[in-house]
C-alpha positions in Angstrom: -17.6 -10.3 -4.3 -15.6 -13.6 -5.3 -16.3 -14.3 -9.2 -16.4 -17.9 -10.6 -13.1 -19.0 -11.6 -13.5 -19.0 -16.1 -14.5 -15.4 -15.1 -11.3 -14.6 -13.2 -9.3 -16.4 -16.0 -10.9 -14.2 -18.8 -10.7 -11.0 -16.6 -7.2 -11.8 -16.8 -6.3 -12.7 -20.4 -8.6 -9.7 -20.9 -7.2 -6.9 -19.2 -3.9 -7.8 -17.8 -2.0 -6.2 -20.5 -3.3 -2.7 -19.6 -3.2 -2.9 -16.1 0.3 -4.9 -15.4 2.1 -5.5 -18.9 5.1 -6.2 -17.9 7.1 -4.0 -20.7 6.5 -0.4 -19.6 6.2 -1.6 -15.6 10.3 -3.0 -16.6 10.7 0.2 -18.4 9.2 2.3 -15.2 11.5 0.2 -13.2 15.3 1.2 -15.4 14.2 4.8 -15.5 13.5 5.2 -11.8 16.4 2.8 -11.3 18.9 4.8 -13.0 17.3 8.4 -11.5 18.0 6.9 -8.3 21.6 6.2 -9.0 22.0 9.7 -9.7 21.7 9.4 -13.5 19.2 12.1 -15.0 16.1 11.1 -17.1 16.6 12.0 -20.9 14.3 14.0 -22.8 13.8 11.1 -24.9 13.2 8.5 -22.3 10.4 10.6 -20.6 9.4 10.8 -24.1 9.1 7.5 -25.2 7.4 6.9 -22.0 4.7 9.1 -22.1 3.9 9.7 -25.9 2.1 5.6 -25.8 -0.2 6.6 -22.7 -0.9 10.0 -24.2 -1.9 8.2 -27.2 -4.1 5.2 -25.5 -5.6 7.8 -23.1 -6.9 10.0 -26.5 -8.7 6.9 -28.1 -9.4 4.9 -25.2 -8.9 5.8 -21.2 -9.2 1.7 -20.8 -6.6 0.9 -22.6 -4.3 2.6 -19.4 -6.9 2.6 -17.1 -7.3 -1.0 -15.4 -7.6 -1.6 -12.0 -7.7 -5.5 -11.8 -4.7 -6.9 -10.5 -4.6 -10.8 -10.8 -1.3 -10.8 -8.9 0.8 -9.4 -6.1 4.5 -8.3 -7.3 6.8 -8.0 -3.9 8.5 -4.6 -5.8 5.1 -2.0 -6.0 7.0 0.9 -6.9 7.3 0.9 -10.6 3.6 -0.4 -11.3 2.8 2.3 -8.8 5.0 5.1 -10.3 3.4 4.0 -13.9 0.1 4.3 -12.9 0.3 7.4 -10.9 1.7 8.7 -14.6 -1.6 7.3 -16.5 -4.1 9.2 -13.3 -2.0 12.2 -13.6 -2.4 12.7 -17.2 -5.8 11.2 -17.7 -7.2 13.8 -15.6 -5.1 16.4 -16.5 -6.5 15.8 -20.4 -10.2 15.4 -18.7 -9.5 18.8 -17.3 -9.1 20.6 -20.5 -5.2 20.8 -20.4 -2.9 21.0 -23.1 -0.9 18.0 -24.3 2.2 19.9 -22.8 0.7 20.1 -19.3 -0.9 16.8 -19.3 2.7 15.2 -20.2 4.3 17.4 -17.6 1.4 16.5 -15.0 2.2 13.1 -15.7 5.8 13.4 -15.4 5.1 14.5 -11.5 3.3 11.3 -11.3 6.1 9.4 -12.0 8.9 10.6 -10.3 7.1 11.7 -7.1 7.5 8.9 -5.4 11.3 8.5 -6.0 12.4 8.7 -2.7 10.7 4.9 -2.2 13.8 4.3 -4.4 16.6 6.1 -1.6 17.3 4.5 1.8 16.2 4.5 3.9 12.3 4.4 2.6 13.8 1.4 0.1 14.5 -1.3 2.5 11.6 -0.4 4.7 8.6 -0.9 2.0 11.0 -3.5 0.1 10.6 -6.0 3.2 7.2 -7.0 2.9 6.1 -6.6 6.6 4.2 -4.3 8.5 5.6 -1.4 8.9 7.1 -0.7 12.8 7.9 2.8 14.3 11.4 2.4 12.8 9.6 1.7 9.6 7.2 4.6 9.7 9.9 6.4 10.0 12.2 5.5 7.0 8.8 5.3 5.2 8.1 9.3 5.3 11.9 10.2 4.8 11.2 9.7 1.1 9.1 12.8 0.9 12.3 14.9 1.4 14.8 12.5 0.0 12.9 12.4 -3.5 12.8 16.3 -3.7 16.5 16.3 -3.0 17.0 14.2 -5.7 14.8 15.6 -8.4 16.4 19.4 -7.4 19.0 17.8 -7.9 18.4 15.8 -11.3 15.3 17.0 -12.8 14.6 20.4 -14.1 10.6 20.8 -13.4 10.6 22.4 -10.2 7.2 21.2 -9.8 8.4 17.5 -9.8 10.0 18.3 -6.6 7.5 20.4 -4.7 5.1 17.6 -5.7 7.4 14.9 -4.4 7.5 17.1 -0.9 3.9 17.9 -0.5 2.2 14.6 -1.8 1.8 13.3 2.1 0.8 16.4 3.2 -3.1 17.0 4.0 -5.3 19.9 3.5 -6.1 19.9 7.0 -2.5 19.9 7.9 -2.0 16.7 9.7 0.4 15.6 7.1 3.9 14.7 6.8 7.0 15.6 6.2 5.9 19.5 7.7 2.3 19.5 8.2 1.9 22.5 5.9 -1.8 23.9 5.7 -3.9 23.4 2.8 -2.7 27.3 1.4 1.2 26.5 1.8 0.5 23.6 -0.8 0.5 23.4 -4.9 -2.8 22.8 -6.2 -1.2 20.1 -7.9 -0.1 18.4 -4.7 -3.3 18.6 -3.3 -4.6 16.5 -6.6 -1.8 14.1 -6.5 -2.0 13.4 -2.5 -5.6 12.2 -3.7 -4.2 10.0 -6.3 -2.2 8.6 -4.1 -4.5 7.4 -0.9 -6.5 6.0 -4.0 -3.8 3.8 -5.7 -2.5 3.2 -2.2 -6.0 0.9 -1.4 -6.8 -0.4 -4.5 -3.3 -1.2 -6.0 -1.4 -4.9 -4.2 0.8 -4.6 -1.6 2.7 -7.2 0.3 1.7 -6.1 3.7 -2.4 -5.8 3.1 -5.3 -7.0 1.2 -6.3 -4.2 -1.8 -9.5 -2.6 -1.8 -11.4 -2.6 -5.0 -12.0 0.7 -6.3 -15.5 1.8 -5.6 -14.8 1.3 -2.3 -11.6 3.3 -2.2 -13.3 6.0 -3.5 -16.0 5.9 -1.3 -13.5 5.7 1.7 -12.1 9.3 -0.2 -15.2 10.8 0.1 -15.6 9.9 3.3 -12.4 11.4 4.2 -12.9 14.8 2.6 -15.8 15.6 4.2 -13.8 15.5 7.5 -11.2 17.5 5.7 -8.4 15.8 5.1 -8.3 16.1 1.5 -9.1 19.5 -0.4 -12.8 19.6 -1.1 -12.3 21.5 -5.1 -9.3 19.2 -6.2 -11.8 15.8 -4.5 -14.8 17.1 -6.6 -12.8 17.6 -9.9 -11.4 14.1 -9.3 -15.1 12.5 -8.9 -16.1 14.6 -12.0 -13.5 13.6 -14.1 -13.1 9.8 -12.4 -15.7 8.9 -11.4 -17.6 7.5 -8.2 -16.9 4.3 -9.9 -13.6 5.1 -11.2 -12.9 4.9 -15.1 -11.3 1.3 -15.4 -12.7 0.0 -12.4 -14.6 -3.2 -12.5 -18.3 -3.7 -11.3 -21.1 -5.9 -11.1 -24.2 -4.1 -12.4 -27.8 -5.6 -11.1 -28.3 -7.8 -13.3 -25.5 -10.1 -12.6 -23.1 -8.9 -15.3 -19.8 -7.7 -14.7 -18.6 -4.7 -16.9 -15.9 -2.4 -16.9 -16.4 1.5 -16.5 -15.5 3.2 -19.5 -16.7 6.7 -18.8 -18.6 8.9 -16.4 -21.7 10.8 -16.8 -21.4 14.6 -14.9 -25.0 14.5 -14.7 -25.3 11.6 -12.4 -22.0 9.7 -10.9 -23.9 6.4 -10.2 -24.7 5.7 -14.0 -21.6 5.6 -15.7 -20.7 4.7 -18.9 -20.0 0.7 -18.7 -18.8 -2.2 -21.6 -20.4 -5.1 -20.4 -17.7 -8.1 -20.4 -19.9 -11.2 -19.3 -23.2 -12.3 -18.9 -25.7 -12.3 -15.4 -23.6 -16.1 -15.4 -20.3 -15.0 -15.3 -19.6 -16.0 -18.9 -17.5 -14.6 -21.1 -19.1 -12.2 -23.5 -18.6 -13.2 -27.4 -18.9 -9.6 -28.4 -18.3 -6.4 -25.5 -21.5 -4.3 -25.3 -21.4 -0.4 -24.6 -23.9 0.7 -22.4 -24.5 3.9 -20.9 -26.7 3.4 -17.7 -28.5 6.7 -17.7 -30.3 5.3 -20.6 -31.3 1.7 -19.0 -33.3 3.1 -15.9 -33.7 -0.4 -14.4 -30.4 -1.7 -14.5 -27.4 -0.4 -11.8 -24.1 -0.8 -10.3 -24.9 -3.4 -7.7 -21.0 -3.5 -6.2 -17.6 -3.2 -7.1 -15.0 -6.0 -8.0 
């Protein structure tokens, strides 16, 4: 849907900070930077990394969960990387996990992709065109590249089995080996979703983004032909959403509102805070709804 343009400018003073504040994306960028050079990640950088989104994610998912992107940076990765972190441990924590497995959930979020750092895979996704056979090519070298590397540099062996398996499919028509669903970590099979998700609704330089209602319809979709594993998808919509927490939407009655939490009992009346009014105008004071208890109002689309 296109929006009126004061709503597009307040969508952005409002909620560019959590979804691309340019502080952690630059401090995403250093660490992976440096890990790619061959220097290892510090206890105390992961650390500092992780304890904020930890912390936001406890008192408010929204604060790291934001999927409005008012702009198109031509380097994805770290965004990418940091958001694949905030996923990772927000439904890791949804899931009943310990702080401890939630941080180290989220730590195979952000390295798994690494090998996007290495050449070949750099200079292919770093040129901003469509991708060629050539460029397919150095694309899925990175699954095997980044494992290398963290084997190499980071002690979780489950950073690196991740970073292998996160292009494989349940169905085993994935890359680098086309493993069957059984040959892959249950945590894999979570984070290739994460992926195909952030992979539609995040910018990149080669093709429009979807929004994220649509993404995760397209997910559905695809599990049911059995690309995706159909437990870890379910979990994901349980503890997501079918309009993803953070998403944006545009309920019935003309208001737009962010999705701030998900009701188990019924996926298409989620929790919502209701940012402007059926005119597009920017609300003085955000309203909390929960939909379930408004019976006549609805998510009409996604933005």
């Amino acid at each position: 849907m296109t929006l009126p343009r004061r709503t597009v400018e307040f969508l952005d003073a409002t909620l560019r900070q959590q979804c691309a504040d340019a502080a952690p994306v630059a401090r995403v960028a250093a660490l992976l930077g440096e890990l790619a050079q061959g220097r290892p990640v510090t206890d105390a950088a992961l650390a500092e990394l992780l304890a904020p989104i930890a912390r936001d994610l406890a008192r408010d998912p929204c604060l790291q969960l934001a999927w409005w992107f008012s702009c198109e940076p031509a380097d994805f990765r770290a965004l990418h990387a940091l958001n694949a972190c905030r996923l990772a441990m927000f439904l890791a924590l949804a899931d009943g996990k310990d702080a401890g497995q939630a941080a180290a959930e989220g730590a195979c979020g952000l390295f798994y992709d690494i090998g996007l750092w290495l050449a070949p895979a750099r200079e292919a996704v770093l040129s901003g065109a469509a991708l060629d056979d050539a460029g397919h090519a150095a694309v899925q070298s990175h699954c095997v590249a980044g494992e290398a590397l963290l084997r190499r540099l980071f002690p979780d062996e489950l950073a690196a089995r991740v970073a292998l398996e996160h292009h494989e499919r349940a169905d085993g028509t994935g890359y680098p080996a086309s493993r069957p669903r059984s040959q892959l970590h249950d945590l894999s099979l979570r984070m290739q979703i994460v992926d195909s998700l952030l992979g539609q609704i995040e910018p990149r330089p080669w093709r429009p983004r979807r929004n994220p209602v649509d993404a995760m319809g397209r997910l559905a979709m695809q599990g049911q032909r059995g690309l995706f594993d159909g437990p870890q998808l379910r979990q994901v919509l349980l503890l997501l959403g079918l309009y993803p927490v953070g998403s944006l939407v545009r309920l019935s009655s003309g208001e737009v509102a962010l999705v701030t939490g998900v009701n188990a009992a019924d996926l298409k009346r989620p929790g919502v805070r209701l940012l402007t009014d059926d005119t597009g105008e920017p609300r003085q004071k955000q309203v909390e709804l929960r939909l379930a208890d408004y019976p006549a109002l609805h998510v009409a689309d996604g933005i």
